[in-house]
N, C-alpha and C positions, 0 to 999 in steps of 0.2 A: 665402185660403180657397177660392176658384173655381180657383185652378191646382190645390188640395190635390183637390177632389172629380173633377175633370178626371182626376189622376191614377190616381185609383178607378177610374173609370171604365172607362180606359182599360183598366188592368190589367184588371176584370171581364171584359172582350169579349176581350180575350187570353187569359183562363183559358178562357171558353168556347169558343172557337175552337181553342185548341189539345187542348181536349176530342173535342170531333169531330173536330179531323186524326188524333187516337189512335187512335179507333173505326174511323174509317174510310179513313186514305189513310197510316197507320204504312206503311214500306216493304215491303210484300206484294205477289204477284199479285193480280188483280182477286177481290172479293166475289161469290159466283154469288147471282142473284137467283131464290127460287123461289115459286111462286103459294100454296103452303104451308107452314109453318114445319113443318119437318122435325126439327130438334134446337137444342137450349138451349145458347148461346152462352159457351162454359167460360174457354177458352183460344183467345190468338191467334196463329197461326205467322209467323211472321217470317224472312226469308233473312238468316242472317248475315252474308251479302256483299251489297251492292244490286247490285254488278256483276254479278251471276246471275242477277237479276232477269229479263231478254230471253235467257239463255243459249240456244240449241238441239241436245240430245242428240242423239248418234250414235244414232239406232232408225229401225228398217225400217218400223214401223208408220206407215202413210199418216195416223193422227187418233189423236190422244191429247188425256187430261182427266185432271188429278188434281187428288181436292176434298177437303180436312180438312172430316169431318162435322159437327164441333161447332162450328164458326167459319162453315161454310159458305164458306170462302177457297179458291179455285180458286190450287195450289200449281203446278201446267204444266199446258199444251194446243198442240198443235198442229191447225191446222183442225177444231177441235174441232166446228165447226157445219157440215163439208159432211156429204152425205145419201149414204149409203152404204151396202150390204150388210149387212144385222146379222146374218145366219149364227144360231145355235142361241140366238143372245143372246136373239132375240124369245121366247124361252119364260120370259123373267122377268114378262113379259107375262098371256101365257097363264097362269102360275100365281095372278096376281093377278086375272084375271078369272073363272079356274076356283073360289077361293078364296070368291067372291062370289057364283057360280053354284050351289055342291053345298054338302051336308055335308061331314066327310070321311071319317063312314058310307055314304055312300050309296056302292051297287052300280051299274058302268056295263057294257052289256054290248058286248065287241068283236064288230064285224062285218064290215063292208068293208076296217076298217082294217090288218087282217091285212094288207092286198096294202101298205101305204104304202112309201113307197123310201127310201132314203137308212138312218141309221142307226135300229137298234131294236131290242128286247128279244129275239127280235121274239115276237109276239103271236098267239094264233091263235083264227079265229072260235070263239063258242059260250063264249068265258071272260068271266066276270064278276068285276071288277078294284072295288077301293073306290077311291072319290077317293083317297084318302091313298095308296096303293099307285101311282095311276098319277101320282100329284105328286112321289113320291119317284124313277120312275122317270125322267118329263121333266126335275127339275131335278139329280140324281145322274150318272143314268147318259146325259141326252140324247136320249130316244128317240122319234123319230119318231109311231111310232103309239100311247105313251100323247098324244099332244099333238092327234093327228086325235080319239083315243076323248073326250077331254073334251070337245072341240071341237062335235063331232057330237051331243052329247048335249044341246048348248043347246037350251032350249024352244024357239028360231028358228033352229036348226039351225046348220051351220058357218057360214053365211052371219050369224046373231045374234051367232055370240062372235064372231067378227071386228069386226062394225058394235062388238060391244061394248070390243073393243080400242083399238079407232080413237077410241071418243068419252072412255074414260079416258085416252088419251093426249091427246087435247085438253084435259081437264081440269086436265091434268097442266102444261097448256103447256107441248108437245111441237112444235115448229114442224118440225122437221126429219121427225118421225116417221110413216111409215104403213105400218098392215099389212095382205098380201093372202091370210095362212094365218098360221095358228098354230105351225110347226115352224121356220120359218124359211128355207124353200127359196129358190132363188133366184127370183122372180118380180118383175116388172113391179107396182111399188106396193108393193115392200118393200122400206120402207129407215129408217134413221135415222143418227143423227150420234152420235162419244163423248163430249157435252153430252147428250145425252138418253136413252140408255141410263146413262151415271152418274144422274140421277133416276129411271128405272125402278129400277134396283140400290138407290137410296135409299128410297123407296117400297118396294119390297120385305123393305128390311129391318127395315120397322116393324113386318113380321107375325112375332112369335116364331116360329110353326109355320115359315114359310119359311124362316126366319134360321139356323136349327138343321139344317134340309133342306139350305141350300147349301154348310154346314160340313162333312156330312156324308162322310168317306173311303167307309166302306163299310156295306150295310144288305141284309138280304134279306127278300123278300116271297113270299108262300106261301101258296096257298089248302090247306088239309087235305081239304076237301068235295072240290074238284075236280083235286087231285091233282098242281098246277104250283108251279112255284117259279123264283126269279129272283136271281140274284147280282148287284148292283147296283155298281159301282166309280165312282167318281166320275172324271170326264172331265178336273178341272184339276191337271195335274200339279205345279201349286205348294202342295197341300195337303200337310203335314208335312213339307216339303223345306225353305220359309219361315219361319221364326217368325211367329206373327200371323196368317199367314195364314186367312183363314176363309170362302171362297167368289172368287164368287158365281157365276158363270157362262161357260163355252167358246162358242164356234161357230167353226165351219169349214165353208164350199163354195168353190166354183169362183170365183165370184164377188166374194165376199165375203175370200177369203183367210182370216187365221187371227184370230179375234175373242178377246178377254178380257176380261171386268170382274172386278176384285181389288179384296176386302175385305183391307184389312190392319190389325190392330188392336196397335198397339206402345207398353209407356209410359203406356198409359191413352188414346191417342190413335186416334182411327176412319179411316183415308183411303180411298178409293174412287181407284183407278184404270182408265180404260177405253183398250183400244188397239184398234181396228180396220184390217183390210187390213194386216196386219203379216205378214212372213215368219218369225218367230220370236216370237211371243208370249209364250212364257218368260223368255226373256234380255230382251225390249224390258225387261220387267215389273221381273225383278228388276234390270236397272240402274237403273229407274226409280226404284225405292223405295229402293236404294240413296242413289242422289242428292236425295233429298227427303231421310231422314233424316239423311245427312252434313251437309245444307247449310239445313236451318231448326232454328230454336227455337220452344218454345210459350212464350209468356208471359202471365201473368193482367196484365187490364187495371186 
């Protein structure tokens, strides 16, 4: 009888042990850990080869991150956590703290920002733009000076959305990340890693309003009263070239080289992929997404 319950026994702690190796150490890349639950755990990806498991793709991009959203299973990375140039990425940012700051009635008026450099509608003083109009422009078309006019318009001025940046990125536990402008230029104190712009990109796509914004091909904005209008093209050339594809965000400077975070939605399946400091951002992306769908399954647990 004692060797019979012994047997139980055993077996119990075996069922339950090989319970949580399923959950958590089935042959995948590593589980991304995040300070909030972000999405309800469906399906688990799996590499049908384990020898693929350490593989390292032929891609130019210096930091790569790919995370199945529903599993939260980080599917490839390389130097995923060094600090680096985010180029125009930082406006996924800014739209989440502009989101938090306005209506998306409210009226912001251009002034200074008319002069900003780099890419832009561009904008010129005396025009009065709705939230919604310069959100579709920062995260569509990329522009510069919608990103200084929200910015400026904080109750503590640019200097408030910034500090307001920095401390949602902290909340975010964002280790890698900090910002010293809202457009993304190149500056001394702007940087993050493609671990932490994929959680910006994730964050961001819990707000329908934004999620539908970065999907967006083309939109145009138009005051009647004051007589402007704007044809808005979206910046990632993998929108309707892809299948799936559904945003999220460009950047490009000197610095920073050529940035991407890609929503790709396939199958019923969410993946986020970010490349930074890449000399072809399109080809890294789609060979990327190529070799993740060639070479995993989703299985229910």
């Amino acid at each position: 009888m004692k060797k019979i319950n012994l047997i139980l026994i055993l077996l119990l702690l075996f069922s339950i042990l090989l319970s949580v190796y399923l959950y958590f150490f089935y042959p995948q890349k590593t589980k991304e850990q995040f300070t909030v639950e972000l999405f309800t755990l469906d399906e688990v990806p799996v590499l049908k080869n384990e020898s693929l498991l350490n593989e390292q793709l032929e891609l130019s991009a210096g930091a790569v991150y790919a995370l199945d959203l529903s599993s939260l299973t980080v599917l490839y990375e390389k130097n995923a956590f060094s600090e680096l140039y985010p180029a125009s990425t930082s406006k996924m940012m800014t739209a989440l703290v502009a989101m938090e700051t306005f209506s998306l009635e409210q009226e912001l008026l251009v002034t200074s920002e008319a002069a900003t450099a780099g890419n832009k509608l561009p904008l010129r003083s005396g025009q009065l733009l709705k939230t919604e109009d310069l959100l579709a422009a920062l995260m569509i078309a990329s522009a510069n000076d919608s990103a200084y006019v929200l910015a400026n318009h904080h109750p503590l001025g640019l200097a408030g959305f910034v500090e307001n940046m920095n401390s949602k990125a902290e909340s975010l536990g964002l280790l890698s990340t900090h910002f010293a402008n809202p457009a993304g230029l190149d500056e001394v104190g702007q940087s993050s890693s493609a671990r932490d712009l994929t959680v910006i990109a994730a964050t961001l796509l819990q707000n329908n309003y934004l999620r539908n914004l970065v999907a967006t091909p083309y939109k145009k904005i138009e005051s009647p009263i004051q007589a402007w209008s704007y044809d808005l093209y979206n910046s990632n050339q993998l929108l309707g070239k892809i299948q799936g594809v559904a945003g999220v965000k460009t950047g490009t400077t000197e610095l920073a080289g050529e940035v991407l975070v890609t929503l790709i939605e396939r199958d019923g399946h969410q993946i986020l992929i970010t490349l930074m400091n890449s000399q072809d951002r399109y080809q890294d992306t789609s060979r990327l997404i190529a070799w993740i769908l060639n070479n995993y399954e989703w299985k229910k647990l």
